[in-house]
C-alpha positions as a LaTeX table, in Angstrom:
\begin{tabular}{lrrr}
\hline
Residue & $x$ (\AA) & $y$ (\AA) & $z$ (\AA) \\
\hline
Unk1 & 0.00 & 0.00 & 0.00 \\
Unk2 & 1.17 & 3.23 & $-0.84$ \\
Unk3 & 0.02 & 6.54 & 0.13 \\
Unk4 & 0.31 & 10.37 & $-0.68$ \\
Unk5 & $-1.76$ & 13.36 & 0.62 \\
Unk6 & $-1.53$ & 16.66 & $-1.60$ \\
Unk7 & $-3.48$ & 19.90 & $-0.60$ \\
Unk8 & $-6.92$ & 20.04 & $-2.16$ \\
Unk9 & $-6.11$ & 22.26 & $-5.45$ \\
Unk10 & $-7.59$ & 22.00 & $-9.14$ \\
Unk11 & $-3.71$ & 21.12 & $-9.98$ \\
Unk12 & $-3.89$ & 18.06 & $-7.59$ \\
Unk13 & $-7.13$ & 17.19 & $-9.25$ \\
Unk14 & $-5.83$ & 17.04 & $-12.56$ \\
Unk15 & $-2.52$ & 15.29 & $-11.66$ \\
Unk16 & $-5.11$ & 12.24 & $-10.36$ \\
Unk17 & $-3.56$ & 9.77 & $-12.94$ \\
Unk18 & $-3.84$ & 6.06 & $-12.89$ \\
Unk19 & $-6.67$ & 5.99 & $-10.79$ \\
Unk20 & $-10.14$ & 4.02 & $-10.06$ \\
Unk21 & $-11.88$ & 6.15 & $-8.62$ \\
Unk22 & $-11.96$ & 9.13 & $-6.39$ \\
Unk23 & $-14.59$ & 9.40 & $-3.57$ \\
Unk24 & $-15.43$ & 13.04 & $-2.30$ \\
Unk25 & $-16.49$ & 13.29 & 1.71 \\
Unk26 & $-19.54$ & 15.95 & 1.20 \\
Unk27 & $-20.98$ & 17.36 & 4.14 \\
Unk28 & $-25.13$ & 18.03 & 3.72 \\
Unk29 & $-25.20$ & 21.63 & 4.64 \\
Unk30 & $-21.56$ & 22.80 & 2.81 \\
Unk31 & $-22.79$ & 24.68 & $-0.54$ \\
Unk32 & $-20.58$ & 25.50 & $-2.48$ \\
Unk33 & $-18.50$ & 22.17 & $-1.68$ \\
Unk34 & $-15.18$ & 22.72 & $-0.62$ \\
Unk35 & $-11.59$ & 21.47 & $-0.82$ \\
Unk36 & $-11.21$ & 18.51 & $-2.91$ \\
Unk37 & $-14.77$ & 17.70 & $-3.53$ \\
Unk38 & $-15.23$ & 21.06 & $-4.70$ \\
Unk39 & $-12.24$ & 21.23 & $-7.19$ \\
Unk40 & $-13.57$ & 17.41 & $-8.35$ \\
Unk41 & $-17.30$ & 19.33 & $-9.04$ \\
Unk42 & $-15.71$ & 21.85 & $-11.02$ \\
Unk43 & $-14.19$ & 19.32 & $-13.54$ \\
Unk44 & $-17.58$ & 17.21 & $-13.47$ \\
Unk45 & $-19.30$ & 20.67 & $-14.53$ \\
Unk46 & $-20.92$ & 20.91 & $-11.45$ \\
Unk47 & $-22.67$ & 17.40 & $-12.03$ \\
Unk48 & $-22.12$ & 16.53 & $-8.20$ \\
Unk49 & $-23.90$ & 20.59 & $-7.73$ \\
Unk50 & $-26.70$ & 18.95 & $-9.27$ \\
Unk51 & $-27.36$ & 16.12 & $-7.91$ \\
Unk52 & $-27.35$ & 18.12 & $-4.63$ \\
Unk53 & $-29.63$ & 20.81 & $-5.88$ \\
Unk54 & $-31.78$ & 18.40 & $-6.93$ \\
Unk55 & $-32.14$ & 16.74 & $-3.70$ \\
Unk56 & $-31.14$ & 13.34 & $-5.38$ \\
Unk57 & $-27.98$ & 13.25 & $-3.27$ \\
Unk58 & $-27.56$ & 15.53 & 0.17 \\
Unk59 & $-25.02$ & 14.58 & 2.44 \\
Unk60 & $-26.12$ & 12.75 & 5.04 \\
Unk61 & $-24.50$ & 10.10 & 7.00 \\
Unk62 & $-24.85$ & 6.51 & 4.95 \\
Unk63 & $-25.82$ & 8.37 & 1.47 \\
Unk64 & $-23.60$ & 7.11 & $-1.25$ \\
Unk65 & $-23.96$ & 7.74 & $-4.66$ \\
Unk66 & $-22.00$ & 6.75 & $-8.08$ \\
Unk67 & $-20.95$ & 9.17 & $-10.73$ \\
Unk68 & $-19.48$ & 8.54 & $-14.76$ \\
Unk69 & $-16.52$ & 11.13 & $-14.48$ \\
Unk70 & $-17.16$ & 11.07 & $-18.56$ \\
Unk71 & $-13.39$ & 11.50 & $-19.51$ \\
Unk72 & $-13.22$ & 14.70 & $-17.47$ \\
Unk73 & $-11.17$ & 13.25 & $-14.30$ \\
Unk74 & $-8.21$ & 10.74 & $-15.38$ \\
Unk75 & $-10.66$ & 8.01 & $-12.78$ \\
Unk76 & $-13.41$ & 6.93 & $-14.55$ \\
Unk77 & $-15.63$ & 6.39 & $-11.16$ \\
Unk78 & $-16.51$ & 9.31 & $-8.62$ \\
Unk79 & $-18.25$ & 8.36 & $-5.49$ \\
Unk80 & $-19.86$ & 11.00 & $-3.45$ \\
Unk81 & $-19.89$ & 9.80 & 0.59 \\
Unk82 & $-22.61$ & 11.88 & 2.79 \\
Unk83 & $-20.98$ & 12.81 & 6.27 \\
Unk84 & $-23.82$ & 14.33 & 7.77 \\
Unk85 & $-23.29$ & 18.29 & 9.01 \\
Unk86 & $-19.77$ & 19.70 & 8.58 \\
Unk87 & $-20.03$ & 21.35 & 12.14 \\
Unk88 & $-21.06$ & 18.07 & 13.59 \\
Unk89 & $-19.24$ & 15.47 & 12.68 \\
Unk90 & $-17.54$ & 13.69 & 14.90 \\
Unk91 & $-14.58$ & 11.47 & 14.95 \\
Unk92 & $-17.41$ & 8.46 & 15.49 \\
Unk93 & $-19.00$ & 9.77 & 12.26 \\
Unk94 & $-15.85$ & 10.38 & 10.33 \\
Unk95 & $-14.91$ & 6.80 & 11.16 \\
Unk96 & $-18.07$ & 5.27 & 10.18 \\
Unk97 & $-18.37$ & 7.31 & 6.64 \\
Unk98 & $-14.58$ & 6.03 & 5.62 \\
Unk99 & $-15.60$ & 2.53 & 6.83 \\
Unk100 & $-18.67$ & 2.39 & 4.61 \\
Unk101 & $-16.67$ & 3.80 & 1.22 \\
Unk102 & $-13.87$ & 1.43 & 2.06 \\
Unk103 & $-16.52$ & $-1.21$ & 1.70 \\
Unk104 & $-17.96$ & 0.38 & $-0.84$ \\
Unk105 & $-14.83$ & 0.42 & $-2.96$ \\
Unk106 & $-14.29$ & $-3.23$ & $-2.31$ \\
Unk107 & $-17.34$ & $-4.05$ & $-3.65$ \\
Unk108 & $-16.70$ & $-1.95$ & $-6.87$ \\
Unk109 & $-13.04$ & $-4.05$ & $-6.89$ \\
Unk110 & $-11.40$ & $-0.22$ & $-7.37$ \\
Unk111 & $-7.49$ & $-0.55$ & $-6.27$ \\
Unk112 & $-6.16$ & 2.94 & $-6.72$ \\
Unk113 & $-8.42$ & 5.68 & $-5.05$ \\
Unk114 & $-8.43$ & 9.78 & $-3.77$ \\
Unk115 & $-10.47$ & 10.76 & $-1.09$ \\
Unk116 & $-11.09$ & 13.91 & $-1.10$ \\
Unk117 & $-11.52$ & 15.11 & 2.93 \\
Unk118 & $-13.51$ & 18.28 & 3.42 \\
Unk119 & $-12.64$ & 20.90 & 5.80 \\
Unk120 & $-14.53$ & 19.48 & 8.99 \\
Unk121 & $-14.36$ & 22.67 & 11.76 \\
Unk122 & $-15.83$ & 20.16 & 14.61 \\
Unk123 & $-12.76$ & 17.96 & 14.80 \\
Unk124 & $-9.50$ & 18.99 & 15.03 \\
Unk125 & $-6.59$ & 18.50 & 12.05 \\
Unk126 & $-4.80$ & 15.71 & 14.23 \\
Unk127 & $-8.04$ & 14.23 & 15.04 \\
Unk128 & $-9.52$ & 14.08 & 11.33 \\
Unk129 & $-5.97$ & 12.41 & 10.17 \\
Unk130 & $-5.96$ & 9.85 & 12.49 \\
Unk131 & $-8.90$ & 8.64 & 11.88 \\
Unk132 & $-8.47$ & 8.79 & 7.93 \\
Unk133 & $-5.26$ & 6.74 & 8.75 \\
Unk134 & $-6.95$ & 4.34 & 10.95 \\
Unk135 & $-10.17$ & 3.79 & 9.15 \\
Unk136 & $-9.48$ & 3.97 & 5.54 \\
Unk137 & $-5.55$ & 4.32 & 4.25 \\
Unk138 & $-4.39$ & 1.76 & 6.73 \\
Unk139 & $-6.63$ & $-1.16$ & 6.12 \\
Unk140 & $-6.37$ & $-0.15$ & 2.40 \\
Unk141 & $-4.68$ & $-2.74$ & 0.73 \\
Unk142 & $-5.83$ & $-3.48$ & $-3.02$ \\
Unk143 & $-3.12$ & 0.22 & $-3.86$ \\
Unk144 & $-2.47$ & 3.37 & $-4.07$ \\
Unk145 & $-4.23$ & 5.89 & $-2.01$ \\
Unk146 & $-4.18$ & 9.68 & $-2.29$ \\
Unk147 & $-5.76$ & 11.70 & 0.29 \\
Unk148 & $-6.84$ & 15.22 & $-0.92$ \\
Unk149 & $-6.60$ & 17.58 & 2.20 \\
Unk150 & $-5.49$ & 20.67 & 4.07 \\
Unk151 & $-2.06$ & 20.51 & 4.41 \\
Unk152 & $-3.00$ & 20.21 & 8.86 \\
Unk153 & $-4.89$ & 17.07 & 8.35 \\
Unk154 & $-2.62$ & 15.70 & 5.78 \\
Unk155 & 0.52 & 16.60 & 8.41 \\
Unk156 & $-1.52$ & 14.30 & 10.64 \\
Unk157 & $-1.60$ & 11.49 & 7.68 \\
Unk158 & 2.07 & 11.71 & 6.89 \\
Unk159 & 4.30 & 8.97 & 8.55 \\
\hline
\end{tabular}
């Protein structure tokens, strides 16, 4: 298993080469989306805006839903993960979301993956990167991971 965390940026988005599939974290009351998820919207056209605006997807804890990236990410699969509200989740919640798209992503057989992490104000940098390290890169063994967050989480992710 390798791993690499960049800061959320449309460059990092783009440079998402030889992937599977990237799965955005997306809080149900964060509009515009932020960080990575917002940077992966703005390639998708704002399909993932959409789908929120549309009610088909919000963002709350257990929600999943699949998206073509139609040629416009280098991973042909984006998965949007609800987390519930971005000023309430908790480390419990965090846990459970990155549980469920591990799963997920078995499931799907996907090997190389992003997650893009959104900025989560409840828990604290050191908090949020342990428990993306615990619950998801960690027990991630089919490949590559690349985590797409601020550069405080991600310092919490490094080795």
């Amino acid at each position: 298993m390798a791993s690499v965390v960049k800061d959320p940026s449309l460059a990092a988005v783009d440079g998402l080469d030889g992937l599977d599939a990237v799965v955005c974290l997306v809080p149900e009351d964060e509009r515009p989306l932020q960080g990575g998820a917002g940077f992966v919207d703005f390639r998708l056209c704002g399909a993932l805006s959409r789908a929120l605006a549309g009610g088909f997807f919000v963002g709350r804890p257990g929600e999943r839903l699949l998206m073509p990236s139609e040629g416009r990410l280098a991973a042909p699969m984006v998965f949007a993960v609800g987390v519930g509200a971005a000023r309430s989740v908790t480390a419990l919640g965090l846990e459970h979301a990155l549980s469920g798209a591990r799963t997920m992503l078995e499931q799907a057989k996907v090997q190389q993956v992003a997650l893009a992490v959104p900025p989560l104000p409840q828990l604290e940098p050191a908090t949020a990167g342990a428990v993306i390290a615990r619950a998801f890169v960690k027990p991630w063994t089919a490949g590559r991971v690349v985590v797409l967050a601020d550069a405080a989480t991600g310092k919490a992710l490094s080795p």
